[in-house]
C-alpha angles and dihedrals in degrees: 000000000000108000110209118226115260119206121163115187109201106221103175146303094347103338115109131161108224115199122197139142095352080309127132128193139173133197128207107337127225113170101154119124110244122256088076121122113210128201115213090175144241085081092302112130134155138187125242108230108165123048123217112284083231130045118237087236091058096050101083132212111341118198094198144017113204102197120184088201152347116204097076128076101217089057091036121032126186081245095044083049103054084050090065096058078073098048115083097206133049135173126192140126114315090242077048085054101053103053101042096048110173082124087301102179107216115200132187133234099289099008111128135210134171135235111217134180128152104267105015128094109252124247133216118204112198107193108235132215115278125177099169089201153006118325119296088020099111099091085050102049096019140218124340127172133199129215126228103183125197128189135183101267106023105150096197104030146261117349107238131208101191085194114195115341150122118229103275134137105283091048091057093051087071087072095054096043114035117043097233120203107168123030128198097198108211092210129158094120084233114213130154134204104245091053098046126211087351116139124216101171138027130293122214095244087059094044095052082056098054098038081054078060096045110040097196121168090242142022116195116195107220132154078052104118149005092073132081095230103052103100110193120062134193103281086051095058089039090059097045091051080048087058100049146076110310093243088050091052092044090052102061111091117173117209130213123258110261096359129125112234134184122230121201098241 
């Protein structure tokens, strides 16, 4: 069985470049240069302190945008947006769908589409469980996916981008249906004053957890830094993987910021 190259180039917060099989993705892009405050309502708002490590005019052509979700400025930035008018496929919640047009393909939790061109494995992409913050919070802060991505030869199973979410159910079910091999853990442990001691991503306790149900080969921290309200930076989540399973702690691998890596798919 022929295995295809991985490589995953961290650009900065959640926005990586995955390379594989002449394929290009990108997930959730924030181009914007930092200084910016954005407002995520409900009197939620957050600066934006760290640029992308690669400008949205060096990337290249992209063939999809996977895009957890639109409606928030550190996921979709009016850079990041005007990106997507170039890109002929983009996948995203169904609400995220509607409003962005341009043949946007909204998909469900659980819904799956594939992504075809000559001479290229196929991909299927399966839409995976988000709740971006506590219970009953969904009609507030709206509608987020995840991707879980297979591709003819994958030796330790599916690529999976969490997107924004706390640890909840749906999110563990993942674990117990799709085999995961990579994992691009969305962290932060996002909170805001005027919502208290409220969570709306994920923490790196919880991520441990949910990477001792997974098992994956690797676990890659993104959607960390760059941005006032993610609370948990990177000495926080490597203490928490310290602090875990030894095939939990082996599994975290941090890449550098707008470098190319390869992932042992």
């Amino acid at each position: 069985m022929n295995t295809e190259p991985l490589r995953i180039t961290h650009i900065g917060g959640p926005t990586t470049l995955i390379e594989v099989g002449g394929w290009r993705l990108l997930t959730d892009p924030t181009f914007d240069p930092p200084g910016r405050r954005y407002t995520f309502g409900w009197g939620t708002s957050s600066r934006k302190t760290t640029g992308p490590a690669i400008p949205a005019a060096d990337l290249g052509p992209i063939d999809a945008v996977l895009l957890t979700h639109d409606h928030h400025g550190d996921n979709l930035d009016d850079a990041g947006r005007a990106l997507l008018t170039d890109v002929d496929t983009v996948l995203t919640t169904t609400s995220g769908a509607r409003r962005l047009g341009h043949d946007a393909h909204g998909l469900r939790a659980w819904e799956t589409t594939r992504l075809e061109h000559p001479g290229r494995p196929t991909i299927e992409v399966t839409a995976t469980p988000c709740r971006h913050g506590p219970p009953l919070s969904t009609p507030i802060v709206g509608d987020v996916v995840g991707f879980a991505m297979r591709w003819a030869g994958q030796q330790h199973g599916a690529l999976w981008i969490t997107g924004d979410t706390v640890l909840h159910r749906g999110v563990r079910h993942v674990a117990t249906r799709i085999p995961v091999g990579t994992v691009l853990l969305h962290l932060g442990g996002v909170r805001f004053p005027s919502t208290g001691p409220l969570r709306y991503s994920m923490t790196a306790r919880r991520a441990a957890q949910l990477c001792a149900a997974l098992r994956p080969q690797t676990a890659i921290p993104v959607h960390y830094e760059g941005w006032q309200h993610f609370q948990e930076p990177r000495d926080v989540i490597e203490r928490a993987f310290a602090a875990a399973p030894p095939a939990v702690r082996d599994s975290i691998r941090w890449l550098p910021l707008g470098q190319p890596t390869t992932i042992s798919a």
